[in-house]
C-alpha positions, 0 to 999 in steps of 0.5 A: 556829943563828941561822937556827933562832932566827929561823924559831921566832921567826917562826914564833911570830908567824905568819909565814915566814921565806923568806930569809936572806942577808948583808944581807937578812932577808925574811919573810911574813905575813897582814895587817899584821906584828905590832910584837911580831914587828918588835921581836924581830926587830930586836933577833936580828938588824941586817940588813933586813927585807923583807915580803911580804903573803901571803893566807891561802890562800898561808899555808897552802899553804907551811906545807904544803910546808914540814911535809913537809920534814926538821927542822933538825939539832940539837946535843945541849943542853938549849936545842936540846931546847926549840927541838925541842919548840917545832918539833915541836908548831908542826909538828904544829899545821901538818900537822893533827895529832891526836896526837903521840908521842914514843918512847925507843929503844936507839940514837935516839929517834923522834917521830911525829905522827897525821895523819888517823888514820894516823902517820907517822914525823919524821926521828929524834932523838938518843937523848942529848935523851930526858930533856931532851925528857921532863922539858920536857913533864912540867913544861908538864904540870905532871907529876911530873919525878921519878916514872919507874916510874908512868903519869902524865897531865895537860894544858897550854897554850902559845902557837903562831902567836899562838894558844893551842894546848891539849894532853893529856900522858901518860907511860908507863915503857918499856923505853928510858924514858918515851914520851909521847903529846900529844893536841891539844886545840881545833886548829881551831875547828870549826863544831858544825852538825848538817848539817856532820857529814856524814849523809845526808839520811835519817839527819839526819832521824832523828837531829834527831827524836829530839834534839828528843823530850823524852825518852829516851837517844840514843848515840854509838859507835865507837873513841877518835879516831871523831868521838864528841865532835863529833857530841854536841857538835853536838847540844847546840849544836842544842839550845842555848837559853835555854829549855832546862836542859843539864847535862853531865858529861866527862872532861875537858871538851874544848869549852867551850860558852856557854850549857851547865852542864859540869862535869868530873869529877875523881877524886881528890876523889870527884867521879865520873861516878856522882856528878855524874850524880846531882847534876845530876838536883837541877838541873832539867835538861832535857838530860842529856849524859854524857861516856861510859858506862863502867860498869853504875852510870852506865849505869842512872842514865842509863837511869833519867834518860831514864825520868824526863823527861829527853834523855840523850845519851852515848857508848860504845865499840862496833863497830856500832849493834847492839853497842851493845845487848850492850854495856849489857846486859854490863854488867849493865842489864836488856833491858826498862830499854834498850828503855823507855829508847833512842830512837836509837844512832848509830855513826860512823867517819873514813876519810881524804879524797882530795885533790881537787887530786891524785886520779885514777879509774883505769879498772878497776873495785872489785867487791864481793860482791854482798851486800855491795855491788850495783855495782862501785866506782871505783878512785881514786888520789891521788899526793900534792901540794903541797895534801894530804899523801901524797894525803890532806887532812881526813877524811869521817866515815861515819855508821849510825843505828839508830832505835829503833822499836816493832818493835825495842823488842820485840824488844831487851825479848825478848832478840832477839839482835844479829843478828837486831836488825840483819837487823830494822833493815836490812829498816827502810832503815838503810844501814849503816857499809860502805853509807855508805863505798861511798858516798862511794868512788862520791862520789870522797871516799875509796878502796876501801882506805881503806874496807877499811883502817878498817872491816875487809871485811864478812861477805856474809851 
């Protein structure tokens, strides 16, 4: 138990501890070891401190070792349900993870954490620590300890490694309890650059056209944990100015950004993504960014907004940049106010990226059907090292722009069908979603099965 004290310990200041014996305590840091670090140190234990100055580099590459091995054991008390905790966010927070999910079982109690989009099981937890876990993570939520029959969510703060580390909290009753899922919130502070998104030339070209038009709507689609956030981030930023009025409204506001007016909606008290929108046209804005458009009422304000002067930039949860026109119609927005209105639709994915350490071509060949792909692909295999975790490290976000021409701005205002409207825009030159994965399959940054594993197999037609 002293060792697990001293690890959390050291692990809070950013630092290892690399050994523990009868005399000696040796420990590693980047740069000078913080007094703080030094004083709690002292105090847990009487041996002798020694340490090592470790670059970064060195940091990083042991946490990622380290993550891969099993959490210590753990006694059934309420203390040792807070260093659990303590342990697992620090974990998650090392392995890059995006969610965390804790799961009531019959006979244990399992965690799991998201990393690059896939999850991957901890090494289980005694059923008994459930409702002390539980009822830890409502109160850093600030959540109601005694509500069990109803979904509750919210949002904290806490420390890790010396930097604070922001989460998302919701509860769900289960059939063995409450399961809670985290999002992590700022993990990383990740560079809103434009050509850091990862277009291709032609693509950034088109969407850097139509951000700097003075008016019309430009969407953002694809599934929850796609990249959405960062790319309408990295647009606003583009456009951040002194000379420019940028409003936005969001559920909640994930990236605080100077320079921008970012109002977060709040429901209980009436203060609506309808309501806002509504407000923030009273503000002289320039630029308009809607978290999401969720409903017909807050799609016709938007569309309207971008008919009346203003950029609009929003997302949808669609499959394909042409799903994206069904979606708005469905929901009751007229095809003549879409075409007037949108000038581009940008949809996205993230495949996982092969770690370049570890990755290897195979010398058989992928082959695709033709009208799906012209060339056989290469086969790629990563077996996982002591850089990377399973073969993998980071993600590589896939990228289809449709620009709204005059040609399709007919067609979507006759009621062209989706189909058609991409057999239009690919006779155009878009290069689409599975295109751009084959792409950087032939680049080495990811795999054909990743590829398939996100995006499904295409028709041939």
């Amino acid at each position: 138990m002293q060792q697990e004290k001293l690890t959390t310990l050291c692990m809070r200041h950013n630092a290892l501890l690399l050994n523990s014996d009868e005399q000696t305590l040796t420990i590693a840091v980047v740069g000078d070891p913080a007094a703080e670090l030094l004083e709690a140190l002292r105090f847990a234990t009487q041996k002798r401190i020694d340490i090592e100055c470790w670059s970064q580099e060195q940091m990083e590459r042991r946490l990622q070792q380290n993550t891969v091995t099993p959490l210590p054991a753990v006694r059934e008390e309420t203390g040792t349900a807070v260093e659990l905790l303590n342990q697992t966010l620090q974990q998650a927070l090392n392995q890059r993870a995006s969610d965390i999910h804790f799961e009531p079982g019959e006979h244990h109690y399992r965690i799991r954490l998201r990393v690059d989009g896939v999850l991957h099981a901890l090494p289980p937890v005694a059923s008994t620590l459930a409702g002390a876990l539980t009822a830890r993570l409502k109160v850093l939520g600030n959540l109601d300890i005694a509500e069990r029959r109803l979904p509750q969510d919210g949002q904290f703060n806490v420390t890790l490694a010396g930097a604070k580390v922001s989460f998302r909290i919701s509860t769900l009753p289960c059939r063995y309890g409450e399961k809670v899922v985290l999002r992590l919130l700022h993990q990383v502070n990740q560079t809103l650059e434009l050509p850091q998104l990862g277009m291709t030339a032609p693509q950034l070209a088109q969407f850097q056209e139509a951000l700097h038009r003075p008016q019309g709507l430009l969407l953002v689609t694809g599934p929850t944990g796609s990249g959405k956030t960062v790319t309408l981030y990295s647009a606003m930023q583009a456009r951040n100015s002194p000379e420019i009025n940028i409003c936005s409204v969001e559920d909640p506001v994930e990236i605080p950004l100077c320079g921008l007016n970012q109002t977060q909606v709040n429901l209980r008290a009436g203060l609506t993504f309808q309501s806002v929108l509504r407000a923030l046209l009273r503000q002289d804005p320039d630029v308009i960014m809607v978290g999401e458009i969720r409903d017909g009422e807050t799609a016709e304000i938007a569309i309207k907004a971008a008919q009346t002067g203003h950029l609009v930039l929003s997302t949808l949860h669609t499959n394909s940049t042409t799903e994206t026109l069904v979606r708005i119609e469905q929901m009751g927005v007229a095809r003549w106010m879409i075409s007037s209105a949108l000038s581009l639709v940008v949809a996205q994915r993230l495949v996982r990226k092969l770690c370049p350490h570890c990755r290897r071509q195979l010398p058989e060949k992928v082959d695709l059907p033709r009208a799906i792909w012209p060339r056989p692909l290469p086969r790629w295999h990563a077996g996982g090292c002591e850089r990377c975790y399973h073969g993998f490290y980071g993600r590589v976000a896939l990228f289809e722009v449709l620009p709204v021409t005059a040609q399709l701005r007919q067609g979507i205002a006759s009621g062209l069908p989706a189909n058609d409207i991409e057999r239009l825009s690919r006779q155009a030159g878009m290069s689409t979603l599975f295109q751009n994965g084959c792409l950087a399959v032939e680049q080495g940054l990811s795999s054909v099965e990743e590829l398939i594993r996100v995006l499904g197999m295409p028709d041939g037609d």
